[in-house]
ZAMARGU-4260 file (C-alpha; in steps of 0.2 Angstrom, whole numbers, plus 5000, padded with zeros to 4 digits):
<rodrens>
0) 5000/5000/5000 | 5006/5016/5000 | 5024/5030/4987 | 5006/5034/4985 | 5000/5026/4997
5) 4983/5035/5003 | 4974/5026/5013 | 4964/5043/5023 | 4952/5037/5039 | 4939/5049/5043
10) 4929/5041/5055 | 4910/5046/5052 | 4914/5044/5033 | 4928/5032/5030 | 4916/5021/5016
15) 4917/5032/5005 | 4937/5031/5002 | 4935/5010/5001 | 4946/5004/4985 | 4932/4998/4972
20) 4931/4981/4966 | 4927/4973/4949 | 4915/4963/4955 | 4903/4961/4972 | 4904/4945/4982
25) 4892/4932/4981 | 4880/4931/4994 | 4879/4914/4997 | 4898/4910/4997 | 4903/4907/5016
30) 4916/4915/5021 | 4933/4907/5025 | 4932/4911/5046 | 4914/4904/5046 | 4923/4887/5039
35) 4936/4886/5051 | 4928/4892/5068 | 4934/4907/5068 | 4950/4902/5077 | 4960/4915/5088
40) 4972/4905/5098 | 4990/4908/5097 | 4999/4910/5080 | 5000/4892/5072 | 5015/4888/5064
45) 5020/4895/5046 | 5015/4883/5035 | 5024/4872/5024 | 5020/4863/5008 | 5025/4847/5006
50) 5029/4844/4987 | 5029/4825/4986 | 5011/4824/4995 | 5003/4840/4987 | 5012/4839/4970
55) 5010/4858/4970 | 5026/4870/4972 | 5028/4878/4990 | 5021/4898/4987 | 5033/4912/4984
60) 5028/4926/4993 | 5038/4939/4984 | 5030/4930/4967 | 5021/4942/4956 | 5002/4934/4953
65) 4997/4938/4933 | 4979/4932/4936 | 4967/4927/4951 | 4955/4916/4955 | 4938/4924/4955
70) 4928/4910/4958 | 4937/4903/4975 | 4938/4922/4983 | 4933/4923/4999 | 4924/4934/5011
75) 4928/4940/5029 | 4913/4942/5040 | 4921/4957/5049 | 4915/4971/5044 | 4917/4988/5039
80) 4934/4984/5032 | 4943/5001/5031 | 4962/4993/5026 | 4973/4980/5025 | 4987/4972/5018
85) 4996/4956/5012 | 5013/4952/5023 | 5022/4938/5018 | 5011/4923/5026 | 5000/4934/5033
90) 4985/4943/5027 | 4979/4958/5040 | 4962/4967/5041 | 4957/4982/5048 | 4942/4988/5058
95) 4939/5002/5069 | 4941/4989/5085 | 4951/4975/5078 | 4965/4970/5070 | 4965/4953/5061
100) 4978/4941/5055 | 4976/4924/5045 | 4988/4914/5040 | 4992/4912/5023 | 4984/4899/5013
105) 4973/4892/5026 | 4967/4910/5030 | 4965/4903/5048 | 4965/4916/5062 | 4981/4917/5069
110) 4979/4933/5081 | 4968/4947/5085 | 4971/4963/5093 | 4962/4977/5100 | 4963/4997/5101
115) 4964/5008/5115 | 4955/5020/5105 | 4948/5015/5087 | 4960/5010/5073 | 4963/5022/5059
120) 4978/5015/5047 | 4991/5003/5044 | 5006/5002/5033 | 5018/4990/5031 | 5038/4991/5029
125) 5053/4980/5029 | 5039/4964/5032 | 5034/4974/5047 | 5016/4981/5052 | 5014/4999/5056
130) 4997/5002/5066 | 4990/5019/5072 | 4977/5018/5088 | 4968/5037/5089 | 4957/5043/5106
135) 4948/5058/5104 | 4946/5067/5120 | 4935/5081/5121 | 4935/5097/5127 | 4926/5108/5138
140) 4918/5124/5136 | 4927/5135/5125 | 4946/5123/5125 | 4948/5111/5109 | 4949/5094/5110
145) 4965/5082/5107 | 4970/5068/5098 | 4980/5053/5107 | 4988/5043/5096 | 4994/5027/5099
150) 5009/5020/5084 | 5014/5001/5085 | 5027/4991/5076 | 5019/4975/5077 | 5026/4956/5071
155) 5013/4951/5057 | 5018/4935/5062 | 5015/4931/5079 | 5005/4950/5083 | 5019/4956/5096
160) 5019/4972/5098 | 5036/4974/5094 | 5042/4995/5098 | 5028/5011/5101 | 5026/5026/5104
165) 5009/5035/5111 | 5008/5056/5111 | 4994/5069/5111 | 4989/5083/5098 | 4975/5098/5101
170) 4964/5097/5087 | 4964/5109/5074 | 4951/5123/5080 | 4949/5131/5062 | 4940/5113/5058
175) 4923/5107/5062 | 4924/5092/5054 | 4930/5074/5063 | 4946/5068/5064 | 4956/5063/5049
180) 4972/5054/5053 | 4986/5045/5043 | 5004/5035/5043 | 5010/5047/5031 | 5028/5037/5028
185) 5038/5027/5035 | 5057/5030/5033 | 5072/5024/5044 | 5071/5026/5062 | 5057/5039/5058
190) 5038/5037/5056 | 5027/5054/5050 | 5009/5052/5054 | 4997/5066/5048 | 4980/5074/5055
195) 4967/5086/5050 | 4951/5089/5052 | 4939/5079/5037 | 4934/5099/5031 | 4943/5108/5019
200) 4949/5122/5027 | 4957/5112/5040 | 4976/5115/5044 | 4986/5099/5045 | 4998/5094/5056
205) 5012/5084/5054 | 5019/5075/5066 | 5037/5064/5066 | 5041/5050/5081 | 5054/5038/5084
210) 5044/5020/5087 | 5062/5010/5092 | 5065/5024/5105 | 5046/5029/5110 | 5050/5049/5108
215) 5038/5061/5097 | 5052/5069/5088 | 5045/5085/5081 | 5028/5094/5076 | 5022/5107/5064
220) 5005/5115/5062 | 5001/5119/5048 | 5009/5104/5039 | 5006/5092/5026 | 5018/5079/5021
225) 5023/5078/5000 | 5040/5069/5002 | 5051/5059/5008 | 5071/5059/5000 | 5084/5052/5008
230) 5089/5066/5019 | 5073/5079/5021 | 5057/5076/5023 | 5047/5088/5011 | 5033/5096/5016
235) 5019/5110/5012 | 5013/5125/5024 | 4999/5128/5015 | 4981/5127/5023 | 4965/5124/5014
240) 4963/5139/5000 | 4979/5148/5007 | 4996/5144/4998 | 5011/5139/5007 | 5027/5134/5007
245) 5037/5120/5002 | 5051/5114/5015 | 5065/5103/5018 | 5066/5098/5035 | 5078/5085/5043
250) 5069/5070/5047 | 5073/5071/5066 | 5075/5088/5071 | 5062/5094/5061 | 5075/5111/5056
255) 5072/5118/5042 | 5086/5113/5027 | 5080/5122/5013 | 5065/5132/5007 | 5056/5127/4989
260) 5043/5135/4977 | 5030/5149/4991 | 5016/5150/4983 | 5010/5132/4983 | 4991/5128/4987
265) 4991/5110/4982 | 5009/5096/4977 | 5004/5077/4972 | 5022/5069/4972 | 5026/5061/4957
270) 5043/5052/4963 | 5060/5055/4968 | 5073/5048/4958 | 5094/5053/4960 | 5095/5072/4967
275) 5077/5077/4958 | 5059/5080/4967 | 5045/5080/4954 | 5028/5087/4960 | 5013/5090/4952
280) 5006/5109/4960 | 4995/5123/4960 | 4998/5141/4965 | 4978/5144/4964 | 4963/5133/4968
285) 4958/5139/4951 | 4977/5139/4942 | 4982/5124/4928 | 4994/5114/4938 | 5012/5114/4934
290) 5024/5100/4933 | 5040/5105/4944 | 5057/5098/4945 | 5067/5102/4960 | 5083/5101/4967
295) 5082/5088/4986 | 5099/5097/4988 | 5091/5115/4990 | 5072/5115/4984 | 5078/5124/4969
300) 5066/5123/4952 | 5075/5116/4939 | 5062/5115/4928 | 5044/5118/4925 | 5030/5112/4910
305) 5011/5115/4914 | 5000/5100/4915 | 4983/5097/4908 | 4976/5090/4924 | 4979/5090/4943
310) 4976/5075/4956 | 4991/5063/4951 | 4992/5047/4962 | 5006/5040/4957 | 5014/5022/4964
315) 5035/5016/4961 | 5036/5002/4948 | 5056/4997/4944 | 5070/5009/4941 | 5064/5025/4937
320) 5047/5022/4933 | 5030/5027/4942 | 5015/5025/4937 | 5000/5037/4939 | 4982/5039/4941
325) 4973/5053/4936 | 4956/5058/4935 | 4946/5050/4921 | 4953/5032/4923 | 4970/5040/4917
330) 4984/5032/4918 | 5001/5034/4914 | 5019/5028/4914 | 5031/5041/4920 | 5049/5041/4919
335) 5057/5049/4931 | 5072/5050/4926 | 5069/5060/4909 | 5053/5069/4913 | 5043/5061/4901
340) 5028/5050/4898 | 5032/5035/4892 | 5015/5028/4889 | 4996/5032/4893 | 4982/5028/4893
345) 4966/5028/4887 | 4972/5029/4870 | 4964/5024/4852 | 4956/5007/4857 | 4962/5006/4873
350) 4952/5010/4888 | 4957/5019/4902 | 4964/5011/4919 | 4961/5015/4937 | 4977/5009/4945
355) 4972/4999/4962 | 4992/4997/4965 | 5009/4993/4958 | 5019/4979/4960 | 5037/4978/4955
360) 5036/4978/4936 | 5016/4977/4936 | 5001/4986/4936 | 4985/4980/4943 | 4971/4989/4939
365) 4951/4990/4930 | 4945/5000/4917 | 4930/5010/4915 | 4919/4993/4907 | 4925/4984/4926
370) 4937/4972/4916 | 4950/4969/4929 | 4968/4970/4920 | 4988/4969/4924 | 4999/4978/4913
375) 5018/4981/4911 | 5024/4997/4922 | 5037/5001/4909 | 5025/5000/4892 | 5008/4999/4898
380) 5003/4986/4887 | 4992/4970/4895 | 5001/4956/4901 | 4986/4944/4903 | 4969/4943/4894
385) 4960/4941/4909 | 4968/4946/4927 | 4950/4941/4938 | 4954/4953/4951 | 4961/4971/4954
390) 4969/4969/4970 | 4975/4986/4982 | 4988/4972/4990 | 4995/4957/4982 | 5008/4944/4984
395) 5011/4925/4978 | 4994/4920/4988 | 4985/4931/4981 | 4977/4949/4982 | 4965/4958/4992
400) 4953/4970/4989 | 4939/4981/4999 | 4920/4980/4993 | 4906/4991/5000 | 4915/4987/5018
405) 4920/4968/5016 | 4936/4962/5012 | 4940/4949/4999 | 4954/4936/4996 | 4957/4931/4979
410) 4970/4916/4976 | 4982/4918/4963 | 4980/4907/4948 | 4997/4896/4952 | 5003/4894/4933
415) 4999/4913/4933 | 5012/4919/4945 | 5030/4924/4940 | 5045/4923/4953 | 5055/4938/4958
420) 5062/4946/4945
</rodrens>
């Protein structure tokens, strides 16, 4: 899940931003915890496939599946689903009051876990599981409320809760709106989590913390991450319909390393490759966006084009290659490198592509007809015919994918499933 990775809880709202699925789930398949008891004893063991008894190959799960099997998907009863992800034998879901992990094939429970507040996100990094707890305590009379917020480094394994780290927040008294709050990246040692208010005029705050160590590192109000380099953290100042500034700040001090383009209202990250930043911003709500180069060393602009539309979401593929989602089912490949497209689509008798996410070399997606497709990251052209699924999280299991609230496991297809690259 997530360069790109935007998964955003509101929690009165949070339905509304569920990944879309090809198809609904049948009604009367059972699901695969009403099958086995709904176990949630200790973690079993990892299992092992037995070749000579099985005749199948043991699962790779770094393996890239090129189709899914649509017809043995199943259904978790746990409902509303807000996120989830695929970590090596483990497949995790996430409620408000629950985090879920079965074990990978069986899909078997192999541990639960519980907030101290509600559950808001979770991200995954270096086969690790990030999950953020949030408790909103209100104010009284005229004083703002706060935010306490809970981060965990959790085993997906075994459900240990590994390192944390737990700090507090006032809420954002120029919003009205309930809390949004995010894992905004992960980077070494350092973990930015992001919270606003779910209005538009809401100032963001962003907020850095060391899980290993348990400190809250620094804070900045207003704030809204847009990068992450290897030495800065890049963020905006700007605040709902008021433009801002880009920054360079030093992932554990917070100081300020170098100051980038002022008059920013809006900057989608396209991707950092080598010593170049490339955004996608606007200086007016109502300006054509621009596509901006700039130096990590110094946040200098070294280069500038205007784009025909705004909103990118883009996702890393190999080398220097993203790929993007746009409005319209838009898709492109993007090459960071030179600063060009190098394919998009729709084109002449091709549909367009919402990208659900990228894989190493592949692209899963569906177009506007609900045709679930894979295509290669560095041409765009299809790899498979038929994929069955449009997984937001894959590996050589299988994908999953969220569905008016439910999540959904689909098998990969085994002789559909490439190794490593």
């Amino acid at each position: 899940m997530r360069a790109a990775k935007g998964m955003i809880v509101v929690l009165t709202t949070l339905l509304a931003s569920a990944c879309a699925l090809v198809e609904s789930p049948a009604d009367d398949r059972a699901s695969s915890d009403e099958k086995s008891g709904q176990q949630t004893s200790e973690a079993p063991a990892t299992p092992t496939a037995d070749p000579s008894a099985t005749d199948v190959e043991p699962v790779d799960p770094e393996a890239y599946p090129l189709a899914f099997d649509a017809e043995a998907k199943s259904v978790f009863p746990e409902t509303p689903v807000y996120d989830g992800a695929l970590v090596g034998t483990r497949l995790i879901t996430m409620t408000l009051d629950q985090l879920r992990a079965r074990a990978l094939p069986e899909l078997e429970t192999a541990w639960q876990m519980a907030p101290l507040g509600l559950f808001v996100d979770v991200d995954t990094r270096d086969e690790q599981l990030y999950a953020l707890d949030l408790r909103v305590e209100e104010g009284a009379g005229t004083r703002a409320g706060r935010l306490a917020m809970t981060l965990s480094r959790i085993s997906p394994a075994t459900g240990t809760v590994l390192d944390e780290v737990a700090w507090e927040k006032t809420q954002d008294v120029q919003s009205s709106g309930d809390p949004v709050v995010r894992i905004a990246s992960i980077m070494d040692g350092v973990v930015l989590v992001e919270s606003s208010g779910s209005d538009e005029g809401s100032r963001h705050t962003l907020t850095a913390v060391d899980v290993a160590s348990g400190e809250e590192l620094w804070t900045r109000r207003p704030g809204t991450f847009v990068a992450a380099t290897d030495t800065s953290v890049v963020l905006s100042t700007a605040a709902g319909s008021e433009s801002g500034t880009l920054l360079g700040v030093d992932p554990e001090s917070g100081a300020v390393e170098w100051t980038g383009p002022r008059t920013i209202v809006t900057a989608d990250l396209v991707g950092v490759h080598e010593d170049t930043l490339r955004l996608v911003t606007s200086s007016t709500e109502d300006s054509d966006p621009e596509l901006l180069a700039l130096s990590t060393a110094d946040g200098s602009v070294t280069a500038r084009r205007a784009t025909s539309l705004g909103d990118w979401g883009c996702h890393p593929a190999e080398e220097s290659i993203v790929v993007c989602s746009l409005p319209g089912e838009r898709a492109v490949g993007f090459d960071l490198a030179t600063g060009k497209k190098v394919w998009q689509l729709p084109t002449a008798g091709r549909y367009g592509v919402w990208v659900s996410s990228v894989r190493g070399g592949y692209v899963y997606g569906f177009t506007t007809g609900g045709r679930s497709v894979v295509l290669d990251a560095e041409t765009g052209r299809d790899v498979t015919e038929t994929a069955g699924a449009a997984p937001v999280s894959s590996n050589g299991y299988g994908g999953l994918i969220f569905y008016s609230g439910q999540a959904i496991f689909y098998p990969a297809v085994p002789d559909r499933t490439e190794p490593p690259q």
